[in-house]
C-alpha positions, 0 to 999 in steps of 0.5 A: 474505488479502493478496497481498504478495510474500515479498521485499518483506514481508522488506525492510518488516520489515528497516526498518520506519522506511524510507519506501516508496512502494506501491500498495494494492489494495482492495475497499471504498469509495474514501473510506473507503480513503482516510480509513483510509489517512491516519489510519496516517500513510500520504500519498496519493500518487494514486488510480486511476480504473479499478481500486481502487487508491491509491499510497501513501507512508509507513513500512514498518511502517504498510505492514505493518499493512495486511496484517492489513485485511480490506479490503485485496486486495494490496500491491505496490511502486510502481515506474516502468514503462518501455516495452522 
């Protein structure tokens, strides 16, 4: 099952046409991620070297769709990080 926080699933199905920006966890082979990823609309945005994992931008209801992928671990919203 895919982790995906409750409050960002309601605001992906209050406007599934919105454009989000993500990052996806998965478990599977890298290029194949990546091929999978673009057939659903989805733009890469970057790739990770030291985990398996792809930002990822597109609507919200192709993020959603992702949810029911075996190959998919988590889903999380790609946020800046800043240092306290």
């Amino acid at each position: 099952m895919v982790s995906l926080d409750d409050d960002l699933r309601a605001r992906l199905q209050q406007d599934p046409q919105a454009i989000v920006n993500l990052i996806v966890r998965t478990q599977q082979n890298r290029d194949q991620d990546l091929e999978s990823l673009r057939a659903r609309g989805l733009t890469i945005r970057h790739t990770y070297s030291l985990i398996s994992a792809i930002a990822i931008q597109g609507p919200a209801s192709a993020a959603l769709a992702l949810t029911r992928e075996p190959w998919i671990l988590s889903i999380e919203e790609d946020q800046t990080v800043r240092a306290v």
